[in-house]
mmJSON file of the N, C-alpha and C atoms, coordinates in Angstrom:
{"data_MODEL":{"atom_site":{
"group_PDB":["ATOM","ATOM","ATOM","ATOM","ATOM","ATOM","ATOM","ATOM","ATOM","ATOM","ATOM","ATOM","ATOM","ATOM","ATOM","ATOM","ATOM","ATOM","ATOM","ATOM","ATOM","ATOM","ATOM","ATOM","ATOM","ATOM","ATOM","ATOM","ATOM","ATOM","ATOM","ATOM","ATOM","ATOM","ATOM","ATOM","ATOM","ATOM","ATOM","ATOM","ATOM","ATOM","ATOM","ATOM","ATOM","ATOM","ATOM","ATOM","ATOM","ATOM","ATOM","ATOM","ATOM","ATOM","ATOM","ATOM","ATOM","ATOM","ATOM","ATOM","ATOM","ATOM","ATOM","ATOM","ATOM","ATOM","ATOM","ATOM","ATOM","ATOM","ATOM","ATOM","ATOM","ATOM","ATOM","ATOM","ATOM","ATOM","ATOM","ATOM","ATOM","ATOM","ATOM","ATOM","ATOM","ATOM","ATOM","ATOM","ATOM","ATOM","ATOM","ATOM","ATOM","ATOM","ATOM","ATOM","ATOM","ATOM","ATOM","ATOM","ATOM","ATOM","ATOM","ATOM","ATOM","ATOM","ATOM","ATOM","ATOM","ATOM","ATOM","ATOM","ATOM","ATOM","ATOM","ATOM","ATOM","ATOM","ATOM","ATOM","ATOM","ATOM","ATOM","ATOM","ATOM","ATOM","ATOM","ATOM","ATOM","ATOM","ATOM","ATOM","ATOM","ATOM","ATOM","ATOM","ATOM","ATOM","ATOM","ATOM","ATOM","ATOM","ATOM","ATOM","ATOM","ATOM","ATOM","ATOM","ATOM","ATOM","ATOM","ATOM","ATOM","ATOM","ATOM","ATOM","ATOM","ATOM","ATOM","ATOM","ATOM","ATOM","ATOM","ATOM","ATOM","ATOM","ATOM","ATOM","ATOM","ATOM","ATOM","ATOM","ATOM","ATOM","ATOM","ATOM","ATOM","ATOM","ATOM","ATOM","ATOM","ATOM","ATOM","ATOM","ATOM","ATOM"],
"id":[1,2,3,4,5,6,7,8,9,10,11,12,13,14,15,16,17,18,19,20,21,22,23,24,25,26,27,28,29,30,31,32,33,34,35,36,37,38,39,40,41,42,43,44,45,46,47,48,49,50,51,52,53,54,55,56,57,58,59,60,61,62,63,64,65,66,67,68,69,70,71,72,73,74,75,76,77,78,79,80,81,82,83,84,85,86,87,88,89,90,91,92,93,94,95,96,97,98,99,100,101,102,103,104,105,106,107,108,109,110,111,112,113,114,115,116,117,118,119,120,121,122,123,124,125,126,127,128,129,130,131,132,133,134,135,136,137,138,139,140,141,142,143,144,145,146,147,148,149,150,151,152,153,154,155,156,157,158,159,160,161,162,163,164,165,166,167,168,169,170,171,172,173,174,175,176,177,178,179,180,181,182,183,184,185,186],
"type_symbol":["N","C","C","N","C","C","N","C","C","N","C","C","N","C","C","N","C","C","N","C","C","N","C","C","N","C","C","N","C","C","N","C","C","N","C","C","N","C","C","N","C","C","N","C","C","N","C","C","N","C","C","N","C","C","N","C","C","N","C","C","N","C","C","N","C","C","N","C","C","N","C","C","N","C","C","N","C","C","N","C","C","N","C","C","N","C","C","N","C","C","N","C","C","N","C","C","N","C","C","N","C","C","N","C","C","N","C","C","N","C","C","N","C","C","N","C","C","N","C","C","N","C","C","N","C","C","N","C","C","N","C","C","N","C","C","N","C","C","N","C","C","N","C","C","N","C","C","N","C","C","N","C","C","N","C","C","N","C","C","N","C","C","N","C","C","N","C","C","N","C","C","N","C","C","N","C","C","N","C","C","N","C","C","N","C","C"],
"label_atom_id":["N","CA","C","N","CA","C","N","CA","C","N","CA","C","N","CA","C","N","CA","C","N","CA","C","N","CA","C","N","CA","C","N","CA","C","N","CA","C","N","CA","C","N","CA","C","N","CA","C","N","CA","C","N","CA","C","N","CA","C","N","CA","C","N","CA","C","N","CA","C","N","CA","C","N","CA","C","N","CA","C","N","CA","C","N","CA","C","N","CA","C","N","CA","C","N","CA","C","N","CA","C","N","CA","C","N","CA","C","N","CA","C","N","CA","C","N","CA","C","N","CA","C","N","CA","C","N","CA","C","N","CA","C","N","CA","C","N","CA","C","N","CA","C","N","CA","C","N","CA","C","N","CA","C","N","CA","C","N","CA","C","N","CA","C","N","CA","C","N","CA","C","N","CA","C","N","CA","C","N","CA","C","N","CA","C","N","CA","C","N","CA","C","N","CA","C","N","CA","C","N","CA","C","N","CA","C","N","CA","C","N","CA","C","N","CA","C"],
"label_alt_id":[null,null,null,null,null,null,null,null,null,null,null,null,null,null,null,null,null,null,null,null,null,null,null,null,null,null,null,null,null,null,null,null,null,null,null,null,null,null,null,null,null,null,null,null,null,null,null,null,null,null,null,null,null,null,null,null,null,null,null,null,null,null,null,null,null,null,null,null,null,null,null,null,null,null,null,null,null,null,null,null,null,null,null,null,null,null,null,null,null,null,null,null,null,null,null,null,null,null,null,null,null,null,null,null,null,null,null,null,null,null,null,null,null,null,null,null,null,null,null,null,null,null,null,null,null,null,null,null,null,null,null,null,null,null,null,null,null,null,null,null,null,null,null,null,null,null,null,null,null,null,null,null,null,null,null,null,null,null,null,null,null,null,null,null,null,null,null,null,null,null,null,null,null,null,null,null,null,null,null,null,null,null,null,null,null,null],
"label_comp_id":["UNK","UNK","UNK","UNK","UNK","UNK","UNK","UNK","UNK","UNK","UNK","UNK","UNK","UNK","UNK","UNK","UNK","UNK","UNK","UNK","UNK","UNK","UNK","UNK","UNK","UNK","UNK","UNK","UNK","UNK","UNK","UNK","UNK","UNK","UNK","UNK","UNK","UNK","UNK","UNK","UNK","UNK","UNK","UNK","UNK","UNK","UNK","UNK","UNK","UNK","UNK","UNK","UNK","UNK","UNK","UNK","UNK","UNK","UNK","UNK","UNK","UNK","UNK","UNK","UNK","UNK","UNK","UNK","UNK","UNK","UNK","UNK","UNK","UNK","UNK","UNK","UNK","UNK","UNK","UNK","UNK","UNK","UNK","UNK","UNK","UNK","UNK","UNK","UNK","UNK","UNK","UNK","UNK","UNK","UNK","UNK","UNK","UNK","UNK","UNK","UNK","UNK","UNK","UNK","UNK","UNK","UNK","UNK","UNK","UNK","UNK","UNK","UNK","UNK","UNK","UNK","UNK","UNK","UNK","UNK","UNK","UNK","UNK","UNK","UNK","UNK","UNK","UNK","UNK","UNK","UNK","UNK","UNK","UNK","UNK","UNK","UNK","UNK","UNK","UNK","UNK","UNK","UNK","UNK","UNK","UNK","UNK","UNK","UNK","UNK","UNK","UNK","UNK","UNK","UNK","UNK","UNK","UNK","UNK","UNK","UNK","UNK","UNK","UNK","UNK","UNK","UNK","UNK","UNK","UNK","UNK","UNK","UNK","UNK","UNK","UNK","UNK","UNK","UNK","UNK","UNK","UNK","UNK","UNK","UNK","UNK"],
"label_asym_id":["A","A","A","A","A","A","A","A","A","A","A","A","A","A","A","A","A","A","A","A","A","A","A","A","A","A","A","A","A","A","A","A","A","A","A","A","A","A","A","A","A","A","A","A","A","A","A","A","A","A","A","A","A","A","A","A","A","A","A","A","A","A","A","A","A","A","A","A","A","A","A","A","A","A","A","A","A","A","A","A","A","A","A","A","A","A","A","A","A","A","A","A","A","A","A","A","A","A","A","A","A","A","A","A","A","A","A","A","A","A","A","A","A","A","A","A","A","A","A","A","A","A","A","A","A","A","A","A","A","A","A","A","A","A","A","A","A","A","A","A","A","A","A","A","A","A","A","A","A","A","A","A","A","A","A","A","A","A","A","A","A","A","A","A","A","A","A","A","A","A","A","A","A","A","A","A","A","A","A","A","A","A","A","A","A","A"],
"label_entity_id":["1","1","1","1","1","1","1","1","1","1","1","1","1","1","1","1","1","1","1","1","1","1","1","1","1","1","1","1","1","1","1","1","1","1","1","1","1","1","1","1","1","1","1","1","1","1","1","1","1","1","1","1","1","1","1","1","1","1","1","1","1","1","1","1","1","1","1","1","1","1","1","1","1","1","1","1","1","1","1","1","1","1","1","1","1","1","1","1","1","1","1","1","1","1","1","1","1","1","1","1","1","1","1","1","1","1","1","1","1","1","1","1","1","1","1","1","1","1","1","1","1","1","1","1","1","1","1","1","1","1","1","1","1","1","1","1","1","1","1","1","1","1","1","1","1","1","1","1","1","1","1","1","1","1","1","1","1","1","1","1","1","1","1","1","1","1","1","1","1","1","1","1","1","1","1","1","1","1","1","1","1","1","1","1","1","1"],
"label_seq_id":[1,1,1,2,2,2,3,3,3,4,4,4,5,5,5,6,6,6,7,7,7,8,8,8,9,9,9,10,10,10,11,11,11,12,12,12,13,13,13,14,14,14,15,15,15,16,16,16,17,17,17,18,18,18,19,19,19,20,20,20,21,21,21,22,22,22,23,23,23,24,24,24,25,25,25,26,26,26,27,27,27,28,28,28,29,29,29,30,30,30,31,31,31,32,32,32,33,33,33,34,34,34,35,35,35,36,36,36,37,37,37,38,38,38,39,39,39,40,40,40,41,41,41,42,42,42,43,43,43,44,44,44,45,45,45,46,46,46,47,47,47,48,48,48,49,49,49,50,50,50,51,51,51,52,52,52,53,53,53,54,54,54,55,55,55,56,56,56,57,57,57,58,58,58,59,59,59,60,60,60,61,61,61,62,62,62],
"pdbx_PDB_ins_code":[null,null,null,null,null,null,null,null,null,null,null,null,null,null,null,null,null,null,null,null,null,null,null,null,null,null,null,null,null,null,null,null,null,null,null,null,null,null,null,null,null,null,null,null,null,null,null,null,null,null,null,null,null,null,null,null,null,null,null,null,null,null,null,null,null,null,null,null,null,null,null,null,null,null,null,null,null,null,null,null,null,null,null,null,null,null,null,null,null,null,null,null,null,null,null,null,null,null,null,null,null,null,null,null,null,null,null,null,null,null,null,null,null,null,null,null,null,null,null,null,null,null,null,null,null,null,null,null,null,null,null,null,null,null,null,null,null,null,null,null,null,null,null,null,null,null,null,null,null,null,null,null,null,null,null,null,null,null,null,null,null,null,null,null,null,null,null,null,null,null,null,null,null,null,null,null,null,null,null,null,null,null,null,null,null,null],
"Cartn_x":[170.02,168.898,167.627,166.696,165.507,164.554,163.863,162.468,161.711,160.561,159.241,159.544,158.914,158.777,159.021,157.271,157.088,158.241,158.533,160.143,161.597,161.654,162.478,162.783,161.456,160.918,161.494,160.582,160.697,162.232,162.979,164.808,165.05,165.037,165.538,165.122,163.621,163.603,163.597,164.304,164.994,166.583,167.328,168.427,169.331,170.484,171.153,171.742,172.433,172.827,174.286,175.058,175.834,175.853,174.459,174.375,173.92,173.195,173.435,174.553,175.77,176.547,177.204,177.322,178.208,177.649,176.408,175.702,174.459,174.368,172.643,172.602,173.768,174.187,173.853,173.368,172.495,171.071,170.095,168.914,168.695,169.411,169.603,169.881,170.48,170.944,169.943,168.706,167.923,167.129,166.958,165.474,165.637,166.901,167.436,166.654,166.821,166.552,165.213,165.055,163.743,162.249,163.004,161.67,161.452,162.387,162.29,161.446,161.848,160.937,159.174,159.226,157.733,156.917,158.128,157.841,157.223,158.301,157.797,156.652,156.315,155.267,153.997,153.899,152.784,152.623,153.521,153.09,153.221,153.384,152.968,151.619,150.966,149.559,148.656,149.779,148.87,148.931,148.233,148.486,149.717,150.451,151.636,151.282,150.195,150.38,150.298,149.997,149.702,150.859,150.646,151.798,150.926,151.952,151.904,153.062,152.512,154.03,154.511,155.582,156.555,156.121,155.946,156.054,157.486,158.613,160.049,159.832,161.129,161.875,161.859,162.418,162.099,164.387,164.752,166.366,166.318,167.956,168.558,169.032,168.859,169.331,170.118,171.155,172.376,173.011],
"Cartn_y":[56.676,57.009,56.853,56.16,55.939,57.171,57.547,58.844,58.462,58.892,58.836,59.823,58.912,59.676,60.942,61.44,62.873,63.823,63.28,64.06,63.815,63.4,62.919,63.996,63.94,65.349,66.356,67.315,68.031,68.3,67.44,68.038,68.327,67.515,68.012,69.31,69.477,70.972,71.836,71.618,73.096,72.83,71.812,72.215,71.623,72.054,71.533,70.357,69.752,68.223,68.702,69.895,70.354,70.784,71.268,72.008,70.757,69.584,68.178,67.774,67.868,67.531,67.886,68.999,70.094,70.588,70.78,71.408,70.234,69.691,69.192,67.856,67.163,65.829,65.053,65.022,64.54,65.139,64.053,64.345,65.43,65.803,66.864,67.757,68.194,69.128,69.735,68.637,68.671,69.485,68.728,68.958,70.657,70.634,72.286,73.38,72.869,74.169,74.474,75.77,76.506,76.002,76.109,75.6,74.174,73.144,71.907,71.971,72.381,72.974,72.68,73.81,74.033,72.809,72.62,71.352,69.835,69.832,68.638,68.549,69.835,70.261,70.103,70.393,69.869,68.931,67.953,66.534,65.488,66.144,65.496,65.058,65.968,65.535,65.359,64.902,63.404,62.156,61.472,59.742,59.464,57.994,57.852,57.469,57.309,57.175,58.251,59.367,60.604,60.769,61.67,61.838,63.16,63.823,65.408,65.758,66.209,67.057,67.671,68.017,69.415,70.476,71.227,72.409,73.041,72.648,72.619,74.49,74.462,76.08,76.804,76.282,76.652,77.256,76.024,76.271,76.953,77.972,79.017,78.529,78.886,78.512,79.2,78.513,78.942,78.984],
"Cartn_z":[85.19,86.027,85.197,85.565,85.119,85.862,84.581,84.796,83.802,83.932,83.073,82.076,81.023,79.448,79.486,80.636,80.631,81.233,81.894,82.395,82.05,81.126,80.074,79.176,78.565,77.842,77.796,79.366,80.146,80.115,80.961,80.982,79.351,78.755,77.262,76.8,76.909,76.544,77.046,78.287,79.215,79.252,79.079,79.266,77.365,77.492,75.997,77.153,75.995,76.225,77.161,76.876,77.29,79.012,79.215,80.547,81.418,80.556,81.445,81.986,80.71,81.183,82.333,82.058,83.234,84.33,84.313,85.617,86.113,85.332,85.622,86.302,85.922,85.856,87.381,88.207,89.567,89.699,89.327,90.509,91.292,92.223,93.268,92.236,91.274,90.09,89.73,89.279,88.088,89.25,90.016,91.324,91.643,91.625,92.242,91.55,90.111,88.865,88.954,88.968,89.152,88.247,87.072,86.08,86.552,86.895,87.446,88.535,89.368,90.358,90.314,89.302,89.058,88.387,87.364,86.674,87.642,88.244,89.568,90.045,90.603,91.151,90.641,89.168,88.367,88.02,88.121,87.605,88.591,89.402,90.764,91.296,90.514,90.751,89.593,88.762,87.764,88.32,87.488,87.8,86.453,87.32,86.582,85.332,84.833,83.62,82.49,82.982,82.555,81.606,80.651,78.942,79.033,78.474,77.672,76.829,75.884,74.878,76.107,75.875,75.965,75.587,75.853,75.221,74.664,75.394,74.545,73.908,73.518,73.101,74.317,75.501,76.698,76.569,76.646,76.486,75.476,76.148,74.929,73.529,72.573,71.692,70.918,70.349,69.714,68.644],
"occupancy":[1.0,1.0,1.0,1.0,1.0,1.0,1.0,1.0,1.0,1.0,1.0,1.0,1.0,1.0,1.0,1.0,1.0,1.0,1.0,1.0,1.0,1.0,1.0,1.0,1.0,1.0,1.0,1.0,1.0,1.0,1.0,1.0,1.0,1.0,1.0,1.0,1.0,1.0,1.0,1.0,1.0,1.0,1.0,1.0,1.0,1.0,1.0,1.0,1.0,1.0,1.0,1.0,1.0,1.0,1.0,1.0,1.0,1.0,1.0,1.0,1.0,1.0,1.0,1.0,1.0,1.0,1.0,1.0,1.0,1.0,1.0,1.0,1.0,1.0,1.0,1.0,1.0,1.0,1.0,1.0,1.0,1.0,1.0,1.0,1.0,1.0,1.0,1.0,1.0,1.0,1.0,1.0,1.0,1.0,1.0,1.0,1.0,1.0,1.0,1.0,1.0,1.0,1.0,1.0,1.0,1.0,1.0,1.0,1.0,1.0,1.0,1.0,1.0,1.0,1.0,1.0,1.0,1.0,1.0,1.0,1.0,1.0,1.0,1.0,1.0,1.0,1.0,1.0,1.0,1.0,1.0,1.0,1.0,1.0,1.0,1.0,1.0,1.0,1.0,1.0,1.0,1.0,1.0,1.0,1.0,1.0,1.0,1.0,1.0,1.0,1.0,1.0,1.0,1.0,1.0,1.0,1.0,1.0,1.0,1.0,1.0,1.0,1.0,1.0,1.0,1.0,1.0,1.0,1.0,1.0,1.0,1.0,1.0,1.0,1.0,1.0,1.0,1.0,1.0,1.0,1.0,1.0,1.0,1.0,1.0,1.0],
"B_iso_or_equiv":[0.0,0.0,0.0,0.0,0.0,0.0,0.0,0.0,0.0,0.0,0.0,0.0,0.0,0.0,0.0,0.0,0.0,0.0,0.0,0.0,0.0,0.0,0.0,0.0,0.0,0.0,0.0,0.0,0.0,0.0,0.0,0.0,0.0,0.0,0.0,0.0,0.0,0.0,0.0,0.0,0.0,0.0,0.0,0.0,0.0,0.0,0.0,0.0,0.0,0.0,0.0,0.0,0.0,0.0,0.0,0.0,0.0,0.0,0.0,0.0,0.0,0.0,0.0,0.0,0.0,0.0,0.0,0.0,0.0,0.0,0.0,0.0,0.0,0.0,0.0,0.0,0.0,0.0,0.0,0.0,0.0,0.0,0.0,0.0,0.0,0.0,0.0,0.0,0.0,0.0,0.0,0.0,0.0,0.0,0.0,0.0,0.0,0.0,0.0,0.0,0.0,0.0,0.0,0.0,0.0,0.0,0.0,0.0,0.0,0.0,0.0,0.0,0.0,0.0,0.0,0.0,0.0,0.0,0.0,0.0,0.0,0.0,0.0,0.0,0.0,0.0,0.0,0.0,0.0,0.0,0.0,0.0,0.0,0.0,0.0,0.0,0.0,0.0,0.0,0.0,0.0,0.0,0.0,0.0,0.0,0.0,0.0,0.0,0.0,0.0,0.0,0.0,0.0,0.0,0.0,0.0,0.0,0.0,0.0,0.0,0.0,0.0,0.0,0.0,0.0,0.0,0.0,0.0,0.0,0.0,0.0,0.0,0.0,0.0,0.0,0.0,0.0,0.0,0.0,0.0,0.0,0.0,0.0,0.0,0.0,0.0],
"pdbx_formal_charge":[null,null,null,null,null,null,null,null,null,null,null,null,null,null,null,null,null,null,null,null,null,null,null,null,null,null,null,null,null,null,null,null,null,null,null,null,null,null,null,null,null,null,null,null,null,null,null,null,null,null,null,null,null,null,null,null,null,null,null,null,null,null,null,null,null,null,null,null,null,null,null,null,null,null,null,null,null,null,null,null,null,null,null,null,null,null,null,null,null,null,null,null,null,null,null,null,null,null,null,null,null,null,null,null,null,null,null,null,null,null,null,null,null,null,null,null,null,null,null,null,null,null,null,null,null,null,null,null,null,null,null,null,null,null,null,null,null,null,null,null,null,null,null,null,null,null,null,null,null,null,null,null,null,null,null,null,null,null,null,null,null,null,null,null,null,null,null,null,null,null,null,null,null,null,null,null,null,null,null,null,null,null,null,null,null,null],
"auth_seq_id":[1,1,1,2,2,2,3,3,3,4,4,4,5,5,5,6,6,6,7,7,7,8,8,8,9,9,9,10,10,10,11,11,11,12,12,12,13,13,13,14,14,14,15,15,15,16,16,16,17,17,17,18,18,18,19,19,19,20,20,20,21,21,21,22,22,22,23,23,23,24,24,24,25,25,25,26,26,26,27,27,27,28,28,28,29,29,29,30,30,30,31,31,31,32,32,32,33,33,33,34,34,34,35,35,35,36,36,36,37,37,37,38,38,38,39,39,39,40,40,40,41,41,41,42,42,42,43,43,43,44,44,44,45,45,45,46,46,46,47,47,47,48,48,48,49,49,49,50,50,50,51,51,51,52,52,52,53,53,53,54,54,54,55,55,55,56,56,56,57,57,57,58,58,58,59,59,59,60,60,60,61,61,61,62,62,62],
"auth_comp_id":["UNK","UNK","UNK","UNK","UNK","UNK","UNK","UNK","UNK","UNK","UNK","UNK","UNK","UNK","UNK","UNK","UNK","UNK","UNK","UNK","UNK","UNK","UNK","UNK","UNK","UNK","UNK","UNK","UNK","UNK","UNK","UNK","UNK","UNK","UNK","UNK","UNK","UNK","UNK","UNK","UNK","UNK","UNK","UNK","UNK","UNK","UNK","UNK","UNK","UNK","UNK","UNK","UNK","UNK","UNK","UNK","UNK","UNK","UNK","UNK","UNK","UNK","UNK","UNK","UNK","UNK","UNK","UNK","UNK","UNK","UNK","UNK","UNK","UNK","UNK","UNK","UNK","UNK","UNK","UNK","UNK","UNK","UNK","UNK","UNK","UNK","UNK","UNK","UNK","UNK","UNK","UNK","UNK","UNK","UNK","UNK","UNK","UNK","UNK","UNK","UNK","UNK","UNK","UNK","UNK","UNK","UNK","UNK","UNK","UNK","UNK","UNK","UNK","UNK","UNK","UNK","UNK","UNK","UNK","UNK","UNK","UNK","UNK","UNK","UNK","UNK","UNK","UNK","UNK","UNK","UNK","UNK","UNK","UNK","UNK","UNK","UNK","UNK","UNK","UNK","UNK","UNK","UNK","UNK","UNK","UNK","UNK","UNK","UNK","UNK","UNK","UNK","UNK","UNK","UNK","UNK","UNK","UNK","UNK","UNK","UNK","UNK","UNK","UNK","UNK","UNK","UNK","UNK","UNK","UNK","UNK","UNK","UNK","UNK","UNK","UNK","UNK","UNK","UNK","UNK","UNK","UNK","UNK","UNK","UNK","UNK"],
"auth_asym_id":["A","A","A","A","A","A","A","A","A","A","A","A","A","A","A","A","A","A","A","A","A","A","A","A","A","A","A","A","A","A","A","A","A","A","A","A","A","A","A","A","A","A","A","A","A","A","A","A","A","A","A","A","A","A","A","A","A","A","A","A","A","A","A","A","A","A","A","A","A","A","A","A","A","A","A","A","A","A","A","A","A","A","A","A","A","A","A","A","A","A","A","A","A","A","A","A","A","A","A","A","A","A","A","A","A","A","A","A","A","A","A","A","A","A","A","A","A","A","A","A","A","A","A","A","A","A","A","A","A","A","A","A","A","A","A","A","A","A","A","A","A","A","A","A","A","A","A","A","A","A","A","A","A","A","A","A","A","A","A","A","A","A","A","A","A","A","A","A","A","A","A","A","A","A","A","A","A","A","A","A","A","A","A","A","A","A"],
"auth_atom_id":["N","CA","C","N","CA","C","N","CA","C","N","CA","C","N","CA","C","N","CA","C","N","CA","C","N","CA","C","N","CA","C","N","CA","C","N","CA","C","N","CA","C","N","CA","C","N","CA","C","N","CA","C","N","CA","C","N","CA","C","N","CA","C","N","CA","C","N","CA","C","N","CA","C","N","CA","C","N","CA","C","N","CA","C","N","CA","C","N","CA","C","N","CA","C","N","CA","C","N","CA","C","N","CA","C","N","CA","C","N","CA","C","N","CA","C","N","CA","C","N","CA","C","N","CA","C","N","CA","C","N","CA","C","N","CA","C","N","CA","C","N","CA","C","N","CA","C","N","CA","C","N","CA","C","N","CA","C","N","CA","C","N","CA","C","N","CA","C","N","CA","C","N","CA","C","N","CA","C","N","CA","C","N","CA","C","N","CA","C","N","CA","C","N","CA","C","N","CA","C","N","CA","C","N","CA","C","N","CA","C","N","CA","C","N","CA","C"],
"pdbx_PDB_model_num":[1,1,1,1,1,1,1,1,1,1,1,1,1,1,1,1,1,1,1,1,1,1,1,1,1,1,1,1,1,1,1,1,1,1,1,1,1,1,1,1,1,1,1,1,1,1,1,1,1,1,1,1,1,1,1,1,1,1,1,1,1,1,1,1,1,1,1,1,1,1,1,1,1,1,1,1,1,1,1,1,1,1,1,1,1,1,1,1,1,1,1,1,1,1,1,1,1,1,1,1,1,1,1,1,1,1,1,1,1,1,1,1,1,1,1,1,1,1,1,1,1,1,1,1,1,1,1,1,1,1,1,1,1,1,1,1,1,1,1,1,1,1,1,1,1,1,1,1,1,1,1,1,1,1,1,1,1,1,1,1,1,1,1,1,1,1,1,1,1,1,1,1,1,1,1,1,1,1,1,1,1,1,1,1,1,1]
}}}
């Protein structure tokens, strides 16, 4: 599945590579999750060329 940089990002530093695997793994998955959610929502109203860090340390860490 192709996504922009900025939301590329974004999934990595909310979920481990693990909870992709197992829970996250569809579009509809990702779209579901709350912080995704919000996430969408804000960069929805950039233009596509728009870039931002992450802010990341968002996922639990272990």
């Amino acid at each position: 599945m192709r996504v922009h940089q900025i939301c590329h990002n974004e999934i990595h530093a909310t979920f481990t590579e693990a909870e992709l695997a197992r829970d996250y793994n569809t579009p509809e998955a990702l779209r579901a999750h709350p912080r995704m959610q919000r996430f969408l929502s804000w960069v929805a109203k950039r233009p596509p060329t728009f870039h931002a860090r992450s802010s990341g340390g968002r996922r639990k860490k272990r």
